[in-house]
C-alpha positions as CSV (number, residue, x, y, z in Angstrom):
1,X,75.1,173.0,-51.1
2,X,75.1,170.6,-54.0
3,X,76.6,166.8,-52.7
4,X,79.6,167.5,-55.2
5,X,80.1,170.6,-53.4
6,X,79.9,169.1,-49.7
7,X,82.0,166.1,-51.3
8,X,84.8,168.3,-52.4
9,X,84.6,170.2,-49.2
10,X,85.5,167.4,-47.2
11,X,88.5,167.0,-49.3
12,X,89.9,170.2,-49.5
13,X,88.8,171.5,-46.1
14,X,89.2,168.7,-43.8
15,X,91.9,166.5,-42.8
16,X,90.3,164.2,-40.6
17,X,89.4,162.1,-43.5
18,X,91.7,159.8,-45.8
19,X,91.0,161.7,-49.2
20,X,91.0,165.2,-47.6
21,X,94.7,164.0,-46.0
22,X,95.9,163.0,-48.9
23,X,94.6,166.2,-51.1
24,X,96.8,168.7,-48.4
25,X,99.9,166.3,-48.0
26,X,100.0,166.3,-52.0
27,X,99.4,170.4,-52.1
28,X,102.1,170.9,-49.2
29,X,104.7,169.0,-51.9
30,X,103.3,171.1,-54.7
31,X,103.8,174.1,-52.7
32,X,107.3,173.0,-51.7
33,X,109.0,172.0,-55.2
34,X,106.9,175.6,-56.5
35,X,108.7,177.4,-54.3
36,X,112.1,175.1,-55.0
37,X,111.4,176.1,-58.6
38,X,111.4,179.5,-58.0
39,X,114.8,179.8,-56.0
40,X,116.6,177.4,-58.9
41,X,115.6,180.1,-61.2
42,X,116.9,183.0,-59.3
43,X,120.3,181.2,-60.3
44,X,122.1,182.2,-63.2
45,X,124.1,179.3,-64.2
46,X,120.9,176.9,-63.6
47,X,118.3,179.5,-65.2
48,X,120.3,179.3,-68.3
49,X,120.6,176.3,-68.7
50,X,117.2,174.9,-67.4
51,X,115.2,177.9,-68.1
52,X,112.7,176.6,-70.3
53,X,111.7,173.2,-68.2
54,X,111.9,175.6,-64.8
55,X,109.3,177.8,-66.3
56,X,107.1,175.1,-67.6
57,X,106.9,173.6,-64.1
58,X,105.8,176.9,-62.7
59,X,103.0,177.7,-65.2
60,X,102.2,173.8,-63.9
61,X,102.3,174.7,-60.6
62,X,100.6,177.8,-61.3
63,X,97.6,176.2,-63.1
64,X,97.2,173.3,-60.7
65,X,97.2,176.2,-57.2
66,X,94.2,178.5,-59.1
67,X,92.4,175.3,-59.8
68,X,93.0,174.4,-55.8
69,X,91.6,178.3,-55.2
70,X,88.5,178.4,-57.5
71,X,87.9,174.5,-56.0
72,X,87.9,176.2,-52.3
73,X,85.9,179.4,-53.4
74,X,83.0,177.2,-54.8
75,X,82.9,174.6,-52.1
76,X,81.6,176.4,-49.1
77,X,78.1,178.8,-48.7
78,X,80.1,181.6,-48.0
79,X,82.7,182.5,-50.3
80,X,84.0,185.9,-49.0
81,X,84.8,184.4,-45.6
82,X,87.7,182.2,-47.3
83,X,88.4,185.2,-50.0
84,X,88.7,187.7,-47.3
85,X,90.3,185.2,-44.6
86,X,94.2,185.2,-44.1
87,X,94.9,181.7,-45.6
88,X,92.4,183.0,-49.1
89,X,95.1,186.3,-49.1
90,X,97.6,183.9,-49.6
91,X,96.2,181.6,-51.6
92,X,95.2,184.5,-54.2
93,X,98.7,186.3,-53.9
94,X,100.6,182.6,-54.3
95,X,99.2,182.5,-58.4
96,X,99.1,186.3,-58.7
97,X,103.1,186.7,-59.3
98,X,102.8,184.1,-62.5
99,X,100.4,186.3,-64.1
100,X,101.8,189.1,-63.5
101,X,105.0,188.8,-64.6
102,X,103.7,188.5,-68.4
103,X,103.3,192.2,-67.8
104,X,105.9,193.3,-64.8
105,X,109.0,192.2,-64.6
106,X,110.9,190.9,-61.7
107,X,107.6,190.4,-60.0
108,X,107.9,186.5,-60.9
109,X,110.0,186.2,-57.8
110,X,107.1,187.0,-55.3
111,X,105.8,183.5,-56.1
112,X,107.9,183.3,-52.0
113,X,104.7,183.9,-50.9
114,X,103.9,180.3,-51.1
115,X,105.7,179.6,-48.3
116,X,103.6,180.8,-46.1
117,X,100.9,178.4,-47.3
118,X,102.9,175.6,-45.2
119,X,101.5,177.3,-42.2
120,X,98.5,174.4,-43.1
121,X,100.8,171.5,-42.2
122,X,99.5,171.9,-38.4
123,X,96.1,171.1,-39.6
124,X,97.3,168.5,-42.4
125,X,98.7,166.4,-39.4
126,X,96.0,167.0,-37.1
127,X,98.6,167.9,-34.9
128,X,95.8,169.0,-32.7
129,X,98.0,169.9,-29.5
130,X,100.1,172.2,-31.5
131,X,97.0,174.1,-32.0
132,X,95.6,174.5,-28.7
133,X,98.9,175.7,-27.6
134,X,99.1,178.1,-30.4
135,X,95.4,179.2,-29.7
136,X,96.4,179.6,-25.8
137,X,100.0,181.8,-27.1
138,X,97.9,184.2,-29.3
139,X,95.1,184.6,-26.0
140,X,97.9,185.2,-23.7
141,X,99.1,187.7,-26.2
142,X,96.2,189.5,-26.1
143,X,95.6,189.4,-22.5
144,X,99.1,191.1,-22.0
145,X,98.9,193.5,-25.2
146,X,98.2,196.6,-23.0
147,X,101.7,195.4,-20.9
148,X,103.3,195.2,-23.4
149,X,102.6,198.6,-25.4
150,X,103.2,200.3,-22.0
151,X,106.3,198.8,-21.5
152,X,107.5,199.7,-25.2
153,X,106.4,203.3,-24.7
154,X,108.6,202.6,-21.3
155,X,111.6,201.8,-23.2
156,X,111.7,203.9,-26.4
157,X,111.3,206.8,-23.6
158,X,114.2,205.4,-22.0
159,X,115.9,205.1,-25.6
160,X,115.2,208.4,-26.8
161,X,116.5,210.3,-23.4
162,X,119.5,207.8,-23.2
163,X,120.3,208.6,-27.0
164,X,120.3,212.4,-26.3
165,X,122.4,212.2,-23.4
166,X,125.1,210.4,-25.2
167,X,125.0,212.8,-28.1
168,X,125.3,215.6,-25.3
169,X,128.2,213.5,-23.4
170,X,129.8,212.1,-26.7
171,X,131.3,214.3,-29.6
172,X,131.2,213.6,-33.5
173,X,134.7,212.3,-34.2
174,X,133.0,209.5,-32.1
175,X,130.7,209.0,-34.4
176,X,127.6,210.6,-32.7
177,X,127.2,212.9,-35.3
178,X,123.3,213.9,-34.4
179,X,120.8,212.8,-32.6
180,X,118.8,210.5,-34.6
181,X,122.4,208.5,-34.8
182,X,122.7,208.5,-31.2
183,X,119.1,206.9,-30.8
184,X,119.8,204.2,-33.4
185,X,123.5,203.6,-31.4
186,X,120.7,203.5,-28.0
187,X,118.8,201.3,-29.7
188,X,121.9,198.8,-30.9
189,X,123.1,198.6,-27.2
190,X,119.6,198.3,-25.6
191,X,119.0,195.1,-27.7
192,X,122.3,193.6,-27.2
193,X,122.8,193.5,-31.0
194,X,126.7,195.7,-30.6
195,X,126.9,196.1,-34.2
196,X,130.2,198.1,-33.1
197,X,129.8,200.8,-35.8
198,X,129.8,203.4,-33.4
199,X,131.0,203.4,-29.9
200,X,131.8,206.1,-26.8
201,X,135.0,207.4,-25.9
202,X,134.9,209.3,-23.2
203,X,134.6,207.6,-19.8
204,X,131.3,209.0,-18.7
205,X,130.0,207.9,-22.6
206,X,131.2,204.0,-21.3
207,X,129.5,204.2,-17.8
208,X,126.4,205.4,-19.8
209,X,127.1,202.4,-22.2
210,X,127.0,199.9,-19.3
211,X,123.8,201.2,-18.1
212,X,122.1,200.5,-21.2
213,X,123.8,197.2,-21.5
214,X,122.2,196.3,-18.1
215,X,119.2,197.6,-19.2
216,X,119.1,195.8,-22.4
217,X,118.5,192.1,-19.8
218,X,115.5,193.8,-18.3
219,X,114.1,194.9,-21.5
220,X,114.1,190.6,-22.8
221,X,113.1,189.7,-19.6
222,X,110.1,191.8,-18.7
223,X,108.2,190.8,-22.2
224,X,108.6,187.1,-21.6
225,X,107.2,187.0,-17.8
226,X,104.4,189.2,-18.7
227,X,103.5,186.8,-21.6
228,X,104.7,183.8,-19.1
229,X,101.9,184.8,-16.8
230,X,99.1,184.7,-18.7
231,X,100.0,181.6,-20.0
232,X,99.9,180.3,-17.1
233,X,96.8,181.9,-16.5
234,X,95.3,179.8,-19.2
235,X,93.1,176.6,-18.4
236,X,94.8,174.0,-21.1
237,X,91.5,172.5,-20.9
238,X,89.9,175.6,-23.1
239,X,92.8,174.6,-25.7
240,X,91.9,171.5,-27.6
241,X,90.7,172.8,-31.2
242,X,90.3,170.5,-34.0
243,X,91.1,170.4,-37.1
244,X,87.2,170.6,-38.6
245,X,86.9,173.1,-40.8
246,X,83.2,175.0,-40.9
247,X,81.2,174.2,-44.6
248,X,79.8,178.0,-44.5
249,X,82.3,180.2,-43.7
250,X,85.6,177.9,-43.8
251,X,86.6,179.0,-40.0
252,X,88.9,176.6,-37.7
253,X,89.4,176.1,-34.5
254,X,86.7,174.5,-33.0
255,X,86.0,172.6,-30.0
256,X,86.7,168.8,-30.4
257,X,82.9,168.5,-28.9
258,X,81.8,171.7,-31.2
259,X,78.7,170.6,-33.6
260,X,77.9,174.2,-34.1
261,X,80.8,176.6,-35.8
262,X,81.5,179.7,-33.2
263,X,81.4,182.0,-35.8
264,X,78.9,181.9,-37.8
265,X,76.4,179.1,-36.3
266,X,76.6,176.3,-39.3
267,X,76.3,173.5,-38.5
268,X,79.3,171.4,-38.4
């Protein structure tokens, strides 16, 4: 690349370095008051009266965030890694809504999206610890992901026979009226949410009721210690990322020690 283009991706890529700190911090505001912008409008009494400046500010905002995206598209050798990458889907569908809503209405309000483009405050701060231990949550995720899908196959079984039995047990004046709505009641109890919408009346319906209810214990618990374990699992050593982001294909999470990038071999 160019030295402009190495220059500006050390701004907008990195944070370990005072101009590429400053660049996120100031695009975290942006992305804040946007998105303040955009819930002041969805009032009436404030859209009518402060329509106009509201909407400048977002065309402002709107401007400023595709100039951010073009910047990052033509700052690393790769462009279709960040185009293609989670944080470039956001990024695009952040300035999308504006544009669109010249020609579809209502679709102004997605603008939301933005939000989710805070998620880059834990590289911002170089709050390196809080990625390692979000690196180490999403392995231990994956480590337990066949559990876990075994399990929930476990417990929608359990749902789906414990629904029928009620419907079977329970009669329509008490609200169990097929099936399906004796599944979703299952379903209510199992998790502990009790909306209280429908509930048994006959004595063997409660006794059923209690079993779920029981049930519904086990079903939090056994998630969290098969997650729990692998954590545990986990050498805390293997967690420390930084916050460098690769020149080529804009990947993070590297090894403090990494001079290499672990996806695509660039040198970092």
């Amino acid at each position: 690349m160019k030295p402009w283009q190495n220059k500006a991706h050390e701004i907008v890529y990195e944070a370990d370095t005072p101009a590429g700190r400053l660049f996120d911090i100031v695009l975290l505001w942006a992305i804040l008051i946007s998105i303040l912008v955009v819930m002041l409008e969805s009032v009436d009494g404030i859209k009518v009266k402060y329509g106009t400046e509201l909407l400048i500010l977002e065309w402002i905002f709107t401007i400023l965030f595709s100039l951010e995206y073009i910047l990052r598209i033509i700052s690393i050798q790769k462009p279709k890694k960040y185009i293609f990458s989670f944080y470039g889907i956001v990024d695009l569908l952040s300035i999308l809504p504006t544009f669109l809503s010249l020609f579809v209405v209502g679709s102004h309000s997605l603008i939301v999206i933005r939000s989710l483009r805070l998620l880059r405050v834990f590289r911002i701060l170089k709050l390196a610890n809080f990625i390692g231990e979000a690196d180490g949550l999403m392995k231990a995720l994956k480590a337990s992901q066949a559990k876990i899908i075994v399990f929930l196959f476990a417990v929608l079984s359990v749902t789906f026979i414990l629904g029928t039995v009620m419907y079977l047990v329970e009669t329509p004046e008490s609200g169990f009226t097929s099936i399906p709505i004796s599944i979703y009641w299952a379903i209510v109890t199992l998790t502990t949410v009790g909306y209280g919408d429908i509930a048994p009346q006959s004595v063997l319906g409660q006794v059923i009721a209690s079993i779920i209810m029981i049930i519904g214990y086990a079903v939090i618990a056994v998630p969290t210690g098969i997650v729990g374990s692998e954590i545990v699992k986990l050498d805390n050593s293997n967690n420390k990322v930084s916050t460098q982001a690769c020149p080529s294909c804009s990947s993070e999470g590297h090894d403090i020690d990494a001079i290499h990038c672990k996806y695509c071999g660039e040198k970092l």
